[in-house]
N, C-alpha and C positions, 0 to 999 in steps of 0.2 A: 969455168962453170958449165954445167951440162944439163940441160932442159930436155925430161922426160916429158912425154903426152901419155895420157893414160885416157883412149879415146874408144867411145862407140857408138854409132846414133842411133843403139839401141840401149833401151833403159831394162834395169834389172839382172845384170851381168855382172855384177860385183865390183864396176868400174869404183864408184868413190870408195869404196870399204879397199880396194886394192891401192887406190890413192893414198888411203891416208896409215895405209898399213906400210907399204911399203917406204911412203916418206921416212916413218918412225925405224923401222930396221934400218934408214940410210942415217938418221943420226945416231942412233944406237952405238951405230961404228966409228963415230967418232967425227963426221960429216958435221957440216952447215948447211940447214939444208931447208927452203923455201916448200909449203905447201901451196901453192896460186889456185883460188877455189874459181874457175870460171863458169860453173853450173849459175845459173839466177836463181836457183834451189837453194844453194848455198848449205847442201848436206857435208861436204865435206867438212866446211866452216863447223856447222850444228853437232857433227861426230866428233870433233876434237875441244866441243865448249865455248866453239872464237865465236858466234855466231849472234851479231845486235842488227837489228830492224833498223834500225838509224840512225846506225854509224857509217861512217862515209867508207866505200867498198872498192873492188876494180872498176864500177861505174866510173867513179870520179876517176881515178888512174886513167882510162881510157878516153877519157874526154876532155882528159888534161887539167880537171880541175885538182888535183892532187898528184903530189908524187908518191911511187911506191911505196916508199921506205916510209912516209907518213902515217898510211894505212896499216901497215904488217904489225901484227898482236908476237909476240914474242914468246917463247920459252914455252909455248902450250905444252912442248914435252922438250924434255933437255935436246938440247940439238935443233929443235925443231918450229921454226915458225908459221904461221897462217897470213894471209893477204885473203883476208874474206869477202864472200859475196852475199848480195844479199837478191832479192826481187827484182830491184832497180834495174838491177845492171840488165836483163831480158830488154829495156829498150835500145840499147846500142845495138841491134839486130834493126833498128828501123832510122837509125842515125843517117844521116846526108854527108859520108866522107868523101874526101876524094880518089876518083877510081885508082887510081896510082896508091895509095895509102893504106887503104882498105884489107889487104892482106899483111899489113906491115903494121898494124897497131899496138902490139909488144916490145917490138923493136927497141923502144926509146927508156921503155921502164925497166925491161929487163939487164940492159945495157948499165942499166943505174946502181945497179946492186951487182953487178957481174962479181964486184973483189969482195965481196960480204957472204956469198955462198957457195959451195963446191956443187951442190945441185939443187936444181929447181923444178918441182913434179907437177902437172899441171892436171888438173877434173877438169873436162871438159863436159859440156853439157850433151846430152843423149840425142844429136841433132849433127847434122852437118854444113851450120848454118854460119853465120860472121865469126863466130866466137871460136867454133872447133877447128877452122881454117886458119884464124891466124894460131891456135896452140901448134897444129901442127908443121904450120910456115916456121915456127920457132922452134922445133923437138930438133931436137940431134938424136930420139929413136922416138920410135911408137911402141908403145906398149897396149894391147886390144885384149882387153877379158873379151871370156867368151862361153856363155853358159850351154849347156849339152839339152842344146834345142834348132830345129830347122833354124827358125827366124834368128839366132844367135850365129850358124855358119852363112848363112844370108846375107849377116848385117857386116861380117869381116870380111867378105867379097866385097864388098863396096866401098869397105875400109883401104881396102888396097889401091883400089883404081881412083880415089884420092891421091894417097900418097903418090903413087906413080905418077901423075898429075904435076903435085908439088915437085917432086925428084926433078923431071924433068924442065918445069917451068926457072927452079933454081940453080940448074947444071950439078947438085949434089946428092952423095949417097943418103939418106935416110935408112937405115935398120928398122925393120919390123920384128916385134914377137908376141906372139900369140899366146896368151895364158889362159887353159881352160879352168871355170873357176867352177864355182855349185858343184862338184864334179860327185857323183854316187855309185862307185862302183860295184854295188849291191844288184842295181838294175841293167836289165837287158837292153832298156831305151837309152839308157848315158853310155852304157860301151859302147853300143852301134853308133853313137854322134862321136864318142873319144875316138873313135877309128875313121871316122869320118873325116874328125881335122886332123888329123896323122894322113890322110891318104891326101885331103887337098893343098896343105900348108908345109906340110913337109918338117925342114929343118928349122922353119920359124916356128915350129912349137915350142915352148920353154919347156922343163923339162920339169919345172917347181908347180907343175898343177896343185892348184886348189882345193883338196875337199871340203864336201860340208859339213857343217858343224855350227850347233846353235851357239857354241861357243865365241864364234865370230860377230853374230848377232847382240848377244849379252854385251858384249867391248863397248859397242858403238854404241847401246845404250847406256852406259856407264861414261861415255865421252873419254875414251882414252881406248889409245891401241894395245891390239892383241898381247904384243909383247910386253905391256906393263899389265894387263888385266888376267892374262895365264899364260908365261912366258913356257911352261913346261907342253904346252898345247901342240898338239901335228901343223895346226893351223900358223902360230907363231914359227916354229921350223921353217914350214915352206914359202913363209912373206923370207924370211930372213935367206933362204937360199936364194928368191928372186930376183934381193938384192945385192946379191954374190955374181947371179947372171949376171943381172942389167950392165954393172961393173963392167965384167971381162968384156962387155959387147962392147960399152962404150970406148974401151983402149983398144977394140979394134981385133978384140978375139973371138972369134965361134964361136959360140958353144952348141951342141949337141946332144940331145938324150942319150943316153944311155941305159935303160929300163931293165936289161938285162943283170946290172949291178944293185939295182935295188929291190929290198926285202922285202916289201911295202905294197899295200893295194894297190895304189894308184902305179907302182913300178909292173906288176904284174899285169894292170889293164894297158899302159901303154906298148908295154912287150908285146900282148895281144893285138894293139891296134896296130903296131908296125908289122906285125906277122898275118896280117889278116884274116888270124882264126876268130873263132867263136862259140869256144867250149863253154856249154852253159850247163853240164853234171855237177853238181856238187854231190857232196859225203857224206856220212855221217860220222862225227868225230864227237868221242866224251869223253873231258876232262873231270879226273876223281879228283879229292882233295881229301883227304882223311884226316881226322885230327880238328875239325873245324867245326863241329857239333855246336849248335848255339849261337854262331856267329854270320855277321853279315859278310858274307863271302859273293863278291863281283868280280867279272872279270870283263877287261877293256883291251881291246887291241888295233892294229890295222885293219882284222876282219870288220870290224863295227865302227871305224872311224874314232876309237878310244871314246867310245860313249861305254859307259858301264854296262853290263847285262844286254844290250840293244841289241834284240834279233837273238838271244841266247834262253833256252830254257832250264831250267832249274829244277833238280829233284833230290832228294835223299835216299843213302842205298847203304845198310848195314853202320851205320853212322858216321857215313862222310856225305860230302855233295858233293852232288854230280854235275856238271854243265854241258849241257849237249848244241851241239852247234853244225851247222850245214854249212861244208868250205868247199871250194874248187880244193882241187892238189897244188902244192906248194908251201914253201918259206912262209912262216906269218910271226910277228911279234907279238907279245901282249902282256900286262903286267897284272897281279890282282888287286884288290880293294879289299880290305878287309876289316871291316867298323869302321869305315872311310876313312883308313889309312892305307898310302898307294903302299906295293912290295912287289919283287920280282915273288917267281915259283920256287920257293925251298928246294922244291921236291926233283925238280925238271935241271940238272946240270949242263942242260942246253940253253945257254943266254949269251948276250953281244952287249958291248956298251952304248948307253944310250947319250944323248947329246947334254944330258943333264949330269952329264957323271955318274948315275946310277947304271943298273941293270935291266932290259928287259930280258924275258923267257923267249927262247926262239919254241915252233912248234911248227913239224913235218907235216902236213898232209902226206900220204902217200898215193899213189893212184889205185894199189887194189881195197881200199873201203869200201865198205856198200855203199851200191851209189843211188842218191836221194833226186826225185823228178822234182828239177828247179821250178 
């Protein structure tokens, strides 16, 4: 069994939505696989539906008035169970244990369940208080969202000099990785922080960053993850490649970006932030469609984070439409919509397969377009 921490004592970083996302891609695969909600918020609980006011939580597990296995709500998604928290549990931060124990209060529960799950993901509360020391006393990795803001590269400097802490207080390695999450490659202010933690963190960047997408948001209001609420989404992809990383890390293999292999906005901004440019020209690029006179014609790509139309204008020209759009040069994918039916581009014989089986359109930027002040 292998106990992930998904930790930051900053709030608003996408830690429990990567919680309880990633849990779901690790059963998906065919995993047993514990979500341990240690927040007293008990959002991760609340995102997956487990979530009762007073039903007995990790409170009682850590106080020894309950055992684990007692508490855990089951099957919330195939694969995948919850061990809920509720409010209560915030006072075992003010409990009288003994000094010797006090970083060891996992120890006994997690022990208990060890032959019942292959992994166990742990929300820690947005604090670095009793609760997020002993998850990480317990992690065999760390996993740190981290949103494309000062106080976000702030908060995983400090995430570290914990960990190194723990490292050394237990004589073992602990793995860290850093996963930028909210991530917007549209703006000037998220590239300069994406290059930021590419220039401080190095090879502990994952390489599965996050974009946004209200899409993420809609799941967790829905009480079920990405991959069962829009499994064809950018967003379900890269929970699901994360947990393809986290994997190879935990059997003890590197992984490393490689940005230069991928087609993909967020492939392009990390290639940027390891090369420490920062071309901010875009183009002007307009795609025709002819043949479409009448019809809701959209178009979604990696330019727009696969949001339909977002950031794209729209005109009619001798009766087709037109879609004009302002790209940096390069590789982009995108597919259309049309009467809110997805399709690749008919028209465009430049396309790659997509993870869905289907097709997207590939589309060139070149660098001599006119170029439009970003």
């Amino acid at each position: 069994m292998k106990v992930i921490a998904v930790a930051n004592r900053k709030g608003g970083c996408g830690k429990t939505t990567t919680a309880i996302n990633l849990s779901a891609c690790l059963a998906k695969k065919s995993f047993r696989v514990l979500l341990l909600d240690l927040d007293p918020q008990g959002h991760a609980s609340l995102g997956l539906n487990a979530y009762q006011q007073d039903a007995r939580d990790m409170y009682h597990v850590i106080t020894r008035q309950a055992k684990l296995e007692e508490i855990i709500i089951t099957d919330v998604f195939p694969g995948l169970d919850v061990a809920p928290a509720t409010l209560t549990l915030a006072a075992v931060e003010h409990l009288p244990f003994e000094h010797g124990g006090r970083e060891a209060l996992l120890e006994q529960p997690l022990a208990s369940v060890r032959s019942r799950y292959d992994y166990v993901v742990v929300d820690c509360p947005p604090s670095l208080g009793l609760l997020s020391m002993n998850a990480l006393s317990a992690a065999d990795l760390v996993l740190i969202p981290i949103e494309m803001s000062r106080f976000g590269v702030a908060g995983v400097e400090r995430m570290y000099e914990t960990v190194a802490l723990i490292r050394e207080r237990e004589e073992r390695e602990i793995p860290i990785r850093v996963l930028p999450t909210l991530v917007d490659t549209r703006t000037r202010l998220c590239r300069h922080f994406l290059r930021e933690v590419w220039q401080r963190f190095a090879d502990d960047v994952s390489p599965g960053a996050v974009l946004y997408t209200v899409r993420l948001r809609e799941s967790v209001n829905s009480g079920v993850p990405i991959v069962a609420y829009d499994p064809a989404s950018p967003a379900a992809t890269q929970y699901d490649a994360l947990a393809d990383e986290l994997m190879a890390v935990l059997r003890g293999e590197r992984t490393f970006a490689d940005p230069t292999t991928q087609m993909t906005a967020i492939g392009r901004a990390l290639e940027q932030a390891r090369n420490r440019a920062v071309p901010d020209v875009r183009r002007n690029v307009i795609l025709r469609f002819p043949g479409f006179a009448g019809k809701d014609v959209r178009v979604a790509g990696d330019f727009n984070n696969w949001e339909p139309d977002q950031d794209i204008t729209t005109r009619s020209s001798d009766g087709a439409v037109e879609k004009v759009l302002k790209l940096q040069p390069g590789v982009y994918q995108y597919r259309l919509v049309v009467d809110g039916q997805w399709q690749d581009d008919a028209s465009n014989p430049d396309r790659m397969q997509n993870l869905m089986g289907g097709y997207n359109s590939l589309l060139r930027v070149a660098a001599q377009e006119e170029p439009v002040s970003a």
